[in-house]
C-alpha positions as CSV (number, residue, x, y, z in Angstrom):
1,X,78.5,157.3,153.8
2,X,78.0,160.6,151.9
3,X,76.1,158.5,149.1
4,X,73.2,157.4,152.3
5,X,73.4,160.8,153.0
6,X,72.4,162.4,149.4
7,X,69.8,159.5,149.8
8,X,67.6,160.7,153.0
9,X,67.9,164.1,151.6
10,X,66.0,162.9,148.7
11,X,63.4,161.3,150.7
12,X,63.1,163.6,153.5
13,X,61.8,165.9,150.2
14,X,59.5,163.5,148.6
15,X,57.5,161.9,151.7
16,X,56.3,165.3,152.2
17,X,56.0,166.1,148.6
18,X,53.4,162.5,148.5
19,X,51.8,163.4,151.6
20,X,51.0,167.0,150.4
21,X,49.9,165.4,147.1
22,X,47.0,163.0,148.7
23,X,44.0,164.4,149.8
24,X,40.7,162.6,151.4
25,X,38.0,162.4,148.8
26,X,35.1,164.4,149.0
27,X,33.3,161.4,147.3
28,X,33.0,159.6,150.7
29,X,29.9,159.0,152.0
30,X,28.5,160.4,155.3
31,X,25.7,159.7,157.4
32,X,24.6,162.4,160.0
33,X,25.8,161.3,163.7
34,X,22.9,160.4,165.7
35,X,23.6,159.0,169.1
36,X,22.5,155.2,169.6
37,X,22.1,153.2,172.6
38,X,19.5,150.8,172.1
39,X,19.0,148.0,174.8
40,X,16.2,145.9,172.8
41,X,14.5,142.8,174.4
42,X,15.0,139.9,171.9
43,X,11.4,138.1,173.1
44,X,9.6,141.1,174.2
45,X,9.9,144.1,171.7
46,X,11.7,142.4,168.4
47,X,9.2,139.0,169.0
48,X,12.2,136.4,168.6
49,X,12.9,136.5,165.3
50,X,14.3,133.8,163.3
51,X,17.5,133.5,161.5
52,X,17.8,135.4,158.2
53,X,14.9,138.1,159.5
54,X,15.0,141.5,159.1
55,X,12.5,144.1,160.3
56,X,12.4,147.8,161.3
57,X,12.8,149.9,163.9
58,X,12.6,153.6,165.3
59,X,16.1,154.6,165.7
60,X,19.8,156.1,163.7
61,X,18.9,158.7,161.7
62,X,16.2,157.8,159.6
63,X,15.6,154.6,161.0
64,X,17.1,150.9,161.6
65,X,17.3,147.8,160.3
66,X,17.4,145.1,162.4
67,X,19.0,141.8,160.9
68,X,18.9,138.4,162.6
69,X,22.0,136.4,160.9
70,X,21.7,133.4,163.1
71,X,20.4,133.0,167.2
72,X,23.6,134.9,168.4
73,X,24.3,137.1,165.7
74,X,22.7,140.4,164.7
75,X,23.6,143.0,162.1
76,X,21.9,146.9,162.9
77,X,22.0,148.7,159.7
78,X,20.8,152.8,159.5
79,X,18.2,152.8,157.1
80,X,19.7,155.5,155.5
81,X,21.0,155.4,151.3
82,X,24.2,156.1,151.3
83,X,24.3,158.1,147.9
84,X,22.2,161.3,149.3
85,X,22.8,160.7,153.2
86,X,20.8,164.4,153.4
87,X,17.9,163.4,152.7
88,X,15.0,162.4,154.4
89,X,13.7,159.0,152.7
90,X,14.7,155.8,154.5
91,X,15.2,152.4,152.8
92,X,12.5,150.1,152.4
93,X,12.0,146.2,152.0
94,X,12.2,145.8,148.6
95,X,8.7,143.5,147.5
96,X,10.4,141.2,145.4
97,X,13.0,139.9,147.0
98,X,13.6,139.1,151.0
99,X,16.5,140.9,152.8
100,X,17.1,143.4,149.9
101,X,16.0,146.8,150.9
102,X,15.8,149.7,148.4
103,X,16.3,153.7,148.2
104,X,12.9,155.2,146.7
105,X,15.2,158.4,145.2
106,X,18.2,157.0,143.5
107,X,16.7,153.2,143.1
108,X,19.5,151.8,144.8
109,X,19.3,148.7,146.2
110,X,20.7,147.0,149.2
111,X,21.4,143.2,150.5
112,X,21.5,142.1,153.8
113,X,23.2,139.0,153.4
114,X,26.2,140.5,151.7
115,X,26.9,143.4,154.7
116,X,24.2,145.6,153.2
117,X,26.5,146.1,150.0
118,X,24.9,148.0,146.9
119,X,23.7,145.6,144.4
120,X,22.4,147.4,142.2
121,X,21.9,151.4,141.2
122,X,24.4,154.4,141.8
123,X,25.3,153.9,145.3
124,X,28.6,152.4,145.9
125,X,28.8,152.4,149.5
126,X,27.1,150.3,152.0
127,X,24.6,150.8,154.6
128,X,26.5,152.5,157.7
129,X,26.4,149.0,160.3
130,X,25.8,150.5,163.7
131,X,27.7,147.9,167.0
132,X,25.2,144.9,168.1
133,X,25.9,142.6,170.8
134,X,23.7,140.1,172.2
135,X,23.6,140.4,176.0
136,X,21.5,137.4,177.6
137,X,17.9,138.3,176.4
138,X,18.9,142.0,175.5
139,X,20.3,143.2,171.7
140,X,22.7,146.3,172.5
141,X,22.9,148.4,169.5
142,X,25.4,151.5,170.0
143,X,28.0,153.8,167.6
C-alpha cells in the first residue's frame, strides 16, 4: 500500500511538471475571423456548376473559393495563404493546372482535390475550409 502511495506522489508531480512543459506553438497558422453566412442559389448565382469546378466569390476574408466535388457535395475554402494570413493578396487559379490555386507572395500553391493541402512552396498548412451544406437548391456556407 505505501509503495502505490510513493507512486501517485510521483505522478501527481510530473503531470504538472509535462503540462507546464508544453506550450501551443506560435507557428500555427491564423486566419482573421470574418463572419460567414452565405445562403447561395446553386442555379441562379453559382450557374450549376459541374463536378470538379471551382470558381470565386465575394466573401471570408479575402475572398472564397467555391468547390463543386460532386452534385451534393461542396468544399468553401477562404482564399486566403495560410503562410502570411495578414496580408491582403488572395489566392488565384493557378494557369497551368485546374483546381490548384496559388499565393502571388510566397509562391505557394494549393490543390483542391486533396482538401486545399499545400503542394508546393513554404506553406504548410491548408486553406482554412469554411461549413457547406447543400439545402434543396441553396449552398449554406457558414463558420
Amino acid at each position: 500500500m505505501k509503495h502505490l502511495k510513493a507512486i501517485s506522489r510521483v505522478w501527481i508531480w510530473i503531470i504538472p511538471l509535462v503540462l507546464l512543459s508544453t506550450k501551443c506553438s506560435s507557428d500555427n497558422y491564423y486566419i482573421p475571423y470574418v463572419e460567414v453566412d452565405l445562403h447561395l442559389n446553386i442555379i441562379g448565382e453559382l450557374g450549376n456548376p459541374a463536378p470538379t469546378t471551382d470558381m470565386t466569390f465575394n466573401g471570408g476574408y479575402n475572398g472564397l473559393i467555391i468547390h463543386r466535388e460532386d452534385f451534393g457535395l461542396f468544399h468553401v475554402y477562404d482564399r486566403t495563404c495560410t503562410l502570411y494570413p495578414e496580408h491582403d493578396a488572395a489566392v488565384v487559379p493557378d494557369d497551368s493546372l485546374s483546381g490548384v490555386y496559388t499565393c502571388p507572395d510566397c509562391k505557394s500553391r494549393y490543390l483542391l482535390l486533396l482538401d486545399a493541402e499545400p503542394i508546393d512552396g513554404p506553406a504548410t498548412f491548408p486553406l482554412h475550409e469554411y461549413y457547406s451544406v447543400v439545402e434543396g437548391d441553396l449552398l449554406h456556407v457558414y463558420n
